[in-house]
Every structure is written in C-alpha cells, then in structure tokens.
C-alpha positions as CSV (number, residue, x, y, z in Angstrom):
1,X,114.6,106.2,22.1
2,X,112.0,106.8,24.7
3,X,108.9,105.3,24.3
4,X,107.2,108.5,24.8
5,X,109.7,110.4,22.3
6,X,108.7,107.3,19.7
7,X,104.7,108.5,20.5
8,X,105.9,111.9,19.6
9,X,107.2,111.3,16.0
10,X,105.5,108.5,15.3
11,X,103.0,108.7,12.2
12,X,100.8,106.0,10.5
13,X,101.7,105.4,6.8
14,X,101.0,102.9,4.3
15,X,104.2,101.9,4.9
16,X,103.0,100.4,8.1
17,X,101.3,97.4,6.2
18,X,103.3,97.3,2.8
19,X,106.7,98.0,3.5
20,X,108.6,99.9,2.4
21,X,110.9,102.0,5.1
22,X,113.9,100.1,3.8
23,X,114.6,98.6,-0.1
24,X,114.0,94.8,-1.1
25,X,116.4,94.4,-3.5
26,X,120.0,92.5,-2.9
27,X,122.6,94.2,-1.4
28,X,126.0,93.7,-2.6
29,X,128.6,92.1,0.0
30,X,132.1,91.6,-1.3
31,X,135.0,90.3,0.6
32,X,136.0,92.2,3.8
33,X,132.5,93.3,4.5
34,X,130.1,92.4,7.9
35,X,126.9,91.7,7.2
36,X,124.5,92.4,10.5
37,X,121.6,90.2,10.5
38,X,119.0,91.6,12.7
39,X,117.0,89.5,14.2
40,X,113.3,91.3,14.9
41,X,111.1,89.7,17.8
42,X,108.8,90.6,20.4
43,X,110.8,89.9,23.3
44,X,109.2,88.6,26.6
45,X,110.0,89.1,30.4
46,X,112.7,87.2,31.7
47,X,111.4,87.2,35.4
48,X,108.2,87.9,37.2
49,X,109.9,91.4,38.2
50,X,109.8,92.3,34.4
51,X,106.3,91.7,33.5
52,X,105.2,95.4,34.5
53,X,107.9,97.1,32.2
54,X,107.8,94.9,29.3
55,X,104.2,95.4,29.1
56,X,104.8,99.2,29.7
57,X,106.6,99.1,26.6
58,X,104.1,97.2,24.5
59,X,101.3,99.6,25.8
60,X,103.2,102.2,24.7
61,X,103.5,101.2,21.2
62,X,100.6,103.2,18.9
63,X,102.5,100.5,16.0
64,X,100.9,97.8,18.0
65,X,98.0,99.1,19.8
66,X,95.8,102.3,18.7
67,X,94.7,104.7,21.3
68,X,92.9,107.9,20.6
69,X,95.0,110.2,22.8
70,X,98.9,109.9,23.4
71,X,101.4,111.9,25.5
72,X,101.4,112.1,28.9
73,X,97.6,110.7,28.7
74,X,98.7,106.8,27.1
75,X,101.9,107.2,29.3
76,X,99.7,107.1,32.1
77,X,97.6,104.6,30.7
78,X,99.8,102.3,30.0
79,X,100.9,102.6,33.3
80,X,98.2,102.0,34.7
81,X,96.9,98.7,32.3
82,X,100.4,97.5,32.9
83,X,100.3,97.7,36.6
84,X,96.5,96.4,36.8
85,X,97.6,93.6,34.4
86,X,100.8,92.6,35.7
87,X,99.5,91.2,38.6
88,X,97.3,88.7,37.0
89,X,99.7,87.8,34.0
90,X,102.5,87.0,36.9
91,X,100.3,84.1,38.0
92,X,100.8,83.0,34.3
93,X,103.9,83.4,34.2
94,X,105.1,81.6,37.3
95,X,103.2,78.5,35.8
96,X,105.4,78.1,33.2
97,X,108.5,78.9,35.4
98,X,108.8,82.8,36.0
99,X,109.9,84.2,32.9
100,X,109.1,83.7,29.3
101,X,111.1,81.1,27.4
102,X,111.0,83.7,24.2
103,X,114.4,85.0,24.9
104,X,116.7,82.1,25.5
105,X,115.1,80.4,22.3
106,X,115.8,83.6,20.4
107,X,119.4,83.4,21.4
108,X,119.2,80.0,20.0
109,X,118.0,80.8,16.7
110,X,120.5,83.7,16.2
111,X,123.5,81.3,17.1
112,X,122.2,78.7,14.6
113,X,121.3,81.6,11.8
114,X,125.0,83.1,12.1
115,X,126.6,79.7,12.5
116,X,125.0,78.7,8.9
117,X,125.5,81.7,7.0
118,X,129.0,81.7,7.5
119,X,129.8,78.2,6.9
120,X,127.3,77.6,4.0
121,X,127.9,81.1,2.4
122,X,130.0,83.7,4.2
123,X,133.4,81.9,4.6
124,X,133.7,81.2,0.8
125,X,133.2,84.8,0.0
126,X,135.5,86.2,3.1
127,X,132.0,87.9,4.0
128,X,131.4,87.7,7.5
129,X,127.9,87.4,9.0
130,X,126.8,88.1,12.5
131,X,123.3,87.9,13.7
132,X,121.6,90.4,16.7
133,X,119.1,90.5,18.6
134,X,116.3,93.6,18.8
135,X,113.4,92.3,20.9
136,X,110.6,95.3,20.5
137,X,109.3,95.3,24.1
138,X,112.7,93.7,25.9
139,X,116.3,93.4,25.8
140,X,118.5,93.1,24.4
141,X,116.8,96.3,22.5
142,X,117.1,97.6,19.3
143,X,120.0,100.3,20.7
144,X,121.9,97.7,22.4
145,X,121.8,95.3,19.3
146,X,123.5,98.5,17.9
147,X,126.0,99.2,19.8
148,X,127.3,95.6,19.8
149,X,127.0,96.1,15.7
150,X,129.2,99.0,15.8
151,X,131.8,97.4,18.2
152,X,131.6,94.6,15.5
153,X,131.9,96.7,12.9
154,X,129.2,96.2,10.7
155,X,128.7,97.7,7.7
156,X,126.0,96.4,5.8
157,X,122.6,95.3,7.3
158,X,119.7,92.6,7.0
159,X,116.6,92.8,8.8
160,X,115.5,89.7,9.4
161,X,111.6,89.5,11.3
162,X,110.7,86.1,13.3
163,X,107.3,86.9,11.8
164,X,106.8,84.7,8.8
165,X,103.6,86.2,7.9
166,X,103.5,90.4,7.8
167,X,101.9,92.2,10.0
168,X,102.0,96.1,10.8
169,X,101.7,95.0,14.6
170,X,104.7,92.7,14.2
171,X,107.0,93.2,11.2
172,X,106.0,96.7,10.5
173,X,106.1,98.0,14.6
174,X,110.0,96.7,14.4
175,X,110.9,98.2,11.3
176,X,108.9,101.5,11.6
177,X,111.2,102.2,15.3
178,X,114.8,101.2,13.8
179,X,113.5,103.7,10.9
180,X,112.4,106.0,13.1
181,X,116.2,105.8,14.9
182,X,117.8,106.2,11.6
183,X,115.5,109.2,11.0
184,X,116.8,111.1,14.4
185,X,120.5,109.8,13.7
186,X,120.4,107.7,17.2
187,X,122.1,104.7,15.4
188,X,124.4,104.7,12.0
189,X,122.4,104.7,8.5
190,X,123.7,101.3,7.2
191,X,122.9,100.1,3.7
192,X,120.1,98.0,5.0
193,X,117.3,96.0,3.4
194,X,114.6,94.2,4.7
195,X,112.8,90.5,4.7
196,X,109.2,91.2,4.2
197,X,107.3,88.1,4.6
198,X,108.2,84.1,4.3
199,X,104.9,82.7,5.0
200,X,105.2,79.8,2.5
201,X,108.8,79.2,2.3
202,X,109.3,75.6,1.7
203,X,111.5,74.8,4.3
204,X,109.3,77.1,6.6
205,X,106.6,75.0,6.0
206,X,108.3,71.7,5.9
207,X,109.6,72.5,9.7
208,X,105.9,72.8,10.2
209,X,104.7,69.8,9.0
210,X,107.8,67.6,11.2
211,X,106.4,69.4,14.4
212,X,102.9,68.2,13.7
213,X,104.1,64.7,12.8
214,X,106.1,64.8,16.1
215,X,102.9,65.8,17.7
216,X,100.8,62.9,16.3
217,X,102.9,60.3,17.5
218,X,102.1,61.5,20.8
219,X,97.9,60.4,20.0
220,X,96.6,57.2,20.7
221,X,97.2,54.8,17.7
222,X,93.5,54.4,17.7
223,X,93.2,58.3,17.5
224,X,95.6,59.8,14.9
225,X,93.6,59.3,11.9
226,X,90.5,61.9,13.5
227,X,92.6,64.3,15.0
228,X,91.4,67.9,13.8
229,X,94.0,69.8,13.3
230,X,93.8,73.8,14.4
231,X,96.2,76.1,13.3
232,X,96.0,79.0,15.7
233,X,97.5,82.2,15.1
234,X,97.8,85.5,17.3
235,X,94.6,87.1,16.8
236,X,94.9,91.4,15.5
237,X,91.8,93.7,15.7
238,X,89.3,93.4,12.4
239,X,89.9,97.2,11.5
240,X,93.4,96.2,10.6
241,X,92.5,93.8,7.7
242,X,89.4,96.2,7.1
243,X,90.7,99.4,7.2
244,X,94.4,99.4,7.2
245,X,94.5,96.4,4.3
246,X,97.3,94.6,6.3
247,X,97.9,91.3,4.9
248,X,98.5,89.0,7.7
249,X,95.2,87.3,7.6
250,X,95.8,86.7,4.2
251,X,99.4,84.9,5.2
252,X,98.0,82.5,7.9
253,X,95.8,81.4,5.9
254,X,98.3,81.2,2.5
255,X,100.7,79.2,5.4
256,X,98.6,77.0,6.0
257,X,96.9,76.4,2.7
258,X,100.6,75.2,1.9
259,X,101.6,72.9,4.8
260,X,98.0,71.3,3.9
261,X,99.2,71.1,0.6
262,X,102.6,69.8,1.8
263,X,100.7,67.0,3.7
264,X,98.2,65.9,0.9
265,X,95.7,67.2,3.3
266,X,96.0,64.2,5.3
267,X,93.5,65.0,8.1
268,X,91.0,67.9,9.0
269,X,92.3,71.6,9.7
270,X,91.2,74.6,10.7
271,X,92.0,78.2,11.7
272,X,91.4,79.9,14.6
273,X,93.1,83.4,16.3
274,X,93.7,83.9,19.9
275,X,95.0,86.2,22.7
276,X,91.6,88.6,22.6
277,X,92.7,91.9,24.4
278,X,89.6,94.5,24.7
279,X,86.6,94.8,23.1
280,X,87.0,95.8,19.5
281,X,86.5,93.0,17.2
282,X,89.2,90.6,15.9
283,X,89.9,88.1,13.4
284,X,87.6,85.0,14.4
285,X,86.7,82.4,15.2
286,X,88.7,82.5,18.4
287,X,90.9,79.3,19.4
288,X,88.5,78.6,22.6
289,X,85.2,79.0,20.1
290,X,86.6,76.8,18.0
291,X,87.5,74.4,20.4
292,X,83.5,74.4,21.3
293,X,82.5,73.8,17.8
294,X,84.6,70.9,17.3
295,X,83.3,69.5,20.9
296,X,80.2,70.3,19.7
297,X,80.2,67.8,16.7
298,X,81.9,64.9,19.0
299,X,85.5,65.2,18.0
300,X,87.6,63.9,20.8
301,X,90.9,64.6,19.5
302,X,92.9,68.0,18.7
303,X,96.1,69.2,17.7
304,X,96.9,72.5,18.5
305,X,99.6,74.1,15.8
306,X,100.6,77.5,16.8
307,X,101.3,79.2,13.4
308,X,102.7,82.1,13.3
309,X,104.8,81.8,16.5
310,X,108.1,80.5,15.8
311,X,109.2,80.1,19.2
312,X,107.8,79.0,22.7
313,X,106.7,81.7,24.9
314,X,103.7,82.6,26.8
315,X,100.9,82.7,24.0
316,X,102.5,78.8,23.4
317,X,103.5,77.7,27.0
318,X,101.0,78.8,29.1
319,X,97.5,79.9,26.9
320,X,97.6,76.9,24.5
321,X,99.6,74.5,26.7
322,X,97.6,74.7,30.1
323,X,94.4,77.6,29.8
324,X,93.0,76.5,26.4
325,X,93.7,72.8,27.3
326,X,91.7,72.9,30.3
327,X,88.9,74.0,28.7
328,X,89.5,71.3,25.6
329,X,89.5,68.9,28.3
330,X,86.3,70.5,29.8
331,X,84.6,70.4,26.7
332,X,85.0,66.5,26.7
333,X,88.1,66.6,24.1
334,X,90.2,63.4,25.1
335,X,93.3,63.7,23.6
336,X,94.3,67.3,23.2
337,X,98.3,68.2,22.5
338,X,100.0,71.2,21.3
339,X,103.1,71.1,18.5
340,X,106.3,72.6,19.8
341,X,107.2,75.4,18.6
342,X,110.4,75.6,15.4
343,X,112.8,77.2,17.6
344,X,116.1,75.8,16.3
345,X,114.6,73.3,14.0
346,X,117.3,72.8,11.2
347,X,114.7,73.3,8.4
348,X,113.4,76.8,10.0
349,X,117.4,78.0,10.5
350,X,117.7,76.8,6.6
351,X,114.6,79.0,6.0
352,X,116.0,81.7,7.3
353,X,119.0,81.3,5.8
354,X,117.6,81.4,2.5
355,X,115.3,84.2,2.8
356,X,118.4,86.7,4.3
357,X,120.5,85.4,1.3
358,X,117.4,86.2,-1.3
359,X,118.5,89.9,0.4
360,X,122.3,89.7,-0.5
361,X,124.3,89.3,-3.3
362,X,127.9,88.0,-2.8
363,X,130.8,89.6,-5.1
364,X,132.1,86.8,-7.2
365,X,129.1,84.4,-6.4
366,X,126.1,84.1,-9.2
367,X,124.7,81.7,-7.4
368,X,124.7,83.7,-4.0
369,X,121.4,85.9,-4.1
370,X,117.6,85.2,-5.5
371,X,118.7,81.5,-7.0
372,X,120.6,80.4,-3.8
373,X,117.3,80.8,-1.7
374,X,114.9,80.2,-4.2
375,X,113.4,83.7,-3.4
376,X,112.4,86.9,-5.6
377,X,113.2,90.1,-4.6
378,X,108.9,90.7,-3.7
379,X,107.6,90.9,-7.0
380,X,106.5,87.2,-7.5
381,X,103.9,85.6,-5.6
382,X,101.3,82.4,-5.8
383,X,98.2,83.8,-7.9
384,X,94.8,83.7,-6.3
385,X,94.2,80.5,-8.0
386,X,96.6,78.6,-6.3
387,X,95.3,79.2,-2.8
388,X,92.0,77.9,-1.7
389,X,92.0,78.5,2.1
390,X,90.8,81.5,2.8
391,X,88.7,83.1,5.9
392,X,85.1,83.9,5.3
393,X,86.0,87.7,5.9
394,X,88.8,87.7,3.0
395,X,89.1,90.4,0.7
396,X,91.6,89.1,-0.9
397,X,94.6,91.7,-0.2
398,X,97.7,90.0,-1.0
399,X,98.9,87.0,-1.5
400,X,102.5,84.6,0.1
401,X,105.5,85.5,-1.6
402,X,106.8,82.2,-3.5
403,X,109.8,81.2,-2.5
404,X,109.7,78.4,-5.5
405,X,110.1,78.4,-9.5
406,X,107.1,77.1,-10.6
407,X,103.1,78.5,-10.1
408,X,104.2,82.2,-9.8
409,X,102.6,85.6,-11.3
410,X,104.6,88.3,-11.7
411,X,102.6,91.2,-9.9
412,X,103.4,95.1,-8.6
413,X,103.5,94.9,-4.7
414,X,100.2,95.7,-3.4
C-alpha cells in the first residue's frame, strides 16, 4: 500500500496502544498446516543510497509520528525532512560501514526462530513453521513477506514483534498497516493472532543479563564492582504515555525491574531514553543527561545496555557506540562500553520461541500452547506490588505480562 493511500485510511483507535486488531488466544495447527511467523521490525537502510527513502517512509507514518495536516501537505514534508536529514544521517551511517546492520541480523533471527520451531515443536506435529520478514520502513516489506507466504502456502499466521515492550510507535504502527491491508483485501485474511508484549520473559531477560556479564568482563578488574549500569531505551514523545495511555514506559521499566531482580541487583542501574527528534517533550531523563549526572557525582565507569533494541543498528552502532561515548569520555567517564545487542543469542531465539508457541495450539499436543512457553493468553500479569522500578512520571498504566507460574494476578486487559 502506498504510504500516502495508508495516510488516507488511516485512523487513531485505542487499538493503537492496547491491541486488539487481531485475537490473543491460541490458534489451532493440526498436521498438514503452515504456520507463518511474521517477524515485525523497523527495518534500516542497507546503503547510503537508501537513507532518503527509508526515512520517507518513516516520515510518512501518522502510527509513528503525528503531524497536524496529511495528504499531499506531510507527503511533501516528509520529503523535505527526509532530504534535509539524509544528508547528515549519511555521515552516520558511513561510520558504521554504509548501511545499517538491522537487516542482516534480522535475517539471522528469522533463520534461528524457524529452525527451532520446527525441530523443537513443528516436526513432531507434521506442522510446518516458516518465519518472514516485514520491516515497517524497508524491505523486505510487509507485501513482499506476503507474497513469499502465499508461494509457501501458508495458512495460518503469527505475528511475532521484535519489540519486547509495546509501543503504538512500534508494535501497534506494524500491526495497524498489515490490518489495514487485510481491511482493503491487498493480502489474504489468514487466521492470524498476535504477540503483544514479552517484556519480562524469563529467557528474554536472562539473554539480557549474559550480554551485560559479557560487557563487564571487558572493565578493568579494579572497575567492575562501580560500574553504573544504564539501561537506555528509544525515547517516544510524553503525550503518548500522557494522553494516549501507551504502556511502553511502563515495560522498560517492568524489564528492567526484572533483569535487576535476575541479578540480585548486583550493581547500580538506571534508565534513561534517547534518540530526541523535535521539540515536544519525551520520556526523560535523556541518555546524554544522564551521562552528565553520573559524571557529575564522580562515577568513572558505565555500561550502556540498550533495552529495548534487540538487534544492532544505528541507535546501537553509531549513537551509543561512538556519539554518546564521546561525550562519556568528555565528561571524564573512564571506562565506558556498550552490551551487544541479543541478535541470535540462543536464550532470546528460545524466548521467542516460547512466546509464538503461547499463540498456538498443536492438535494432539496438550503440552504444545500456554504450558509449553510458560505464557498466558494476556490476561495474567505481575501485580503492582511486585514491581518497584518505576519513572517518576508513572501512572501506573499497565503492567509486563508474566510469562511464569508464580506472583501473577488475574486482571481484564487495560
């Protein structure tokens, strides 16, 4: 679909922030079937020539950014911005090799994903899984990721966000456009259900906790035991927590409240949000303020965890790895690293795993659906109690799914 044909039909709805477009509950697969596991992401340019383009597209999205006006009027805006802006983030880009790393890693995770389903679930059950790609802002797109689905002959469908925590800029721009298609019959209505968040998923977490321990052991000796630790998340503008209720400050901070947990809360954290874009207010503090305030009270050593990015692109690569380190290392931090991101790590392909299984049941497998990933079908999460981290703006919209047996509430979705 046209980006400007999207801005035509496109209309905000709750469903932007609490789900909804497509059902939660398991979907049965019984032998013969193909399962499609879509892979949602945000996609990234793949060479300097694509930066204009991609970031066409994103400017273009009224899921991701709001504009007053839209037509022919944010067609030519985005044109411009993208234009203006493209020539600057090019420079970025080039420092981290030309294009952005995003896509390749994606391709990674799919292969891993599919490889596991089939072997640890799908074979037994003579249900086959295949996993696709639908970058948002890049190819493959959602229509090509269709096509190849039909070729395959899918007939059942999982959609599968590399978002952990929910966000209507993230999660809820993906699913509101493959609705949207559905909607104007440009690609087949599958039975299709929908991952809505896995922001404290054990393994999820777990995979989070090895990359910071990998990170340490980069650290002086001498240093390890005062390095603060600062998760840092992709920043979204204020009004959307404020106004639009969406729960993704909520989940950074219920992610990290559990990999703290996870590590007996082992050294100092904080929580920080980056990658500003114009001048309405965000979630704060920013990454670089942060950064100052620790400098500020003598702390010489950091460790940068990027949170809710799962894979290495340029938010990771270039603004943590070389902008926001030069001005650590400005600021007098020392010792200043950045965890890699999961990628392919085998405990965040298990998470994955788990989470599309909590979304399908396999005929003539008990075990196959909620119990086999530990999941819930979105109608158990941690209490309030249970999570202490919270930012000083919260208002307490939601809280992580749990993704365990114990500690849970049984609540209606928000």
């Amino acid at each position: 679909m046209e980006a400007r044909t999207f801005l035509k039909h496109y209309r905000y709805d709750e469903r932007m922030v609490k789900g909804g477009y497509f059902s939660s509950e398991p979907i049965l697969a019984e032998a013969g079937d193909t399962v499609g596991v879509v892979l949602f992401n945000l996609g990234g340019p793949d060479a300097v020539a694509d930066i204009e383009p991609f970031l066409y597209n994103l400017f273009m999205d009224p899921a991701i950014i709001d504009l007053p006006f839209g037509g022919i009027l944010r067609h030519w805006l985005a044109k411009f911005i993208s234009s203006r802006r493209a020539k600057r983030v090019s420079l970025d880009y080039e420092q981290i090799g030309g294009g952005s790393p995003i896509n390749s890693l994606t391709r990674e995770q799919s292969v891993a994903l599919e490889r596991r389903l089939n072997t640890e679930f799908g074979e037994a059950a003579g249900v086959r899984f295949r996993t696709y790609i639908a970058m948002r802002y890049w190819h493959p797109t959602t229509e090509e990721a269709v096509e190849q689905m039909v070729e395959d002959e899918v007939n059942k469908v999982i959609l599968l966000p590399l978002y952990p925590q929910y966000s209507k800029t993230t999660t809820g721009a993906s699913q509101v456009y493959w609705w949207m298609l559905q909607k104007h019959n440009e690609i087949p209505a599958w039975p299709t259900r929908s991952v809505y968040e896995y922001a404290a998923h054990p393994k999820f977490v777990q995979a989070i906790s090895e990359r910071i321990d990998e990170a340490l052991a980069r650290f002086p000796a001498s240093a390890r035991s005062k390095v603060q630790l600062v998760f840092s998340a992709h920043g979204t503008p204020l009004y959307e927590m404020k106004k639009r209720r969406d729960p993704y400050c909520c989940l950074i901070h219920a992610t990290v409240d559990r990999v703290m947990r996870y590590r007996k809360h082992d050294l100092d954290f904080h929580i920080s949000f980056q990658s500003k874009v114009g001048p309405a207010e965000w979630l704060t503090p920013s990454t670089p303020d942060k950064l100052k305030d620790l400098a500020g009270k003598n702390h010489k050593a950091v460790l940068i965890i990027p949170v809710a990015f799962v894979t290495d692109h340029i938010e990771t690569a270039y603004e943590l790895n070389i902008e926001i380190r030069q001005e650590a290392m400005s600021l007098g931090i020392e010792h200043y690293e950045v965890t890699t991101g999961l990628n392919s790590h085998p405990l965040f392909i298990e998470a994955l795993a788990a989470v599309t299984l909590s979304k399908v049941t396999l005929s003539g497998r008990e075990d196959s659906a909620l119990s086999a990933s530990a999941g819930d079908n979105s109608t158990l999460k941690f209490s309030k109690k249970d999570r202490s981290c919270r930012c000083e703006q919260c208002e307490e919209i939601t809280e992580a799914l749990c993704w365990e047996s114990t500690r849970v509430e049984t609540i209606k979705p928000d």
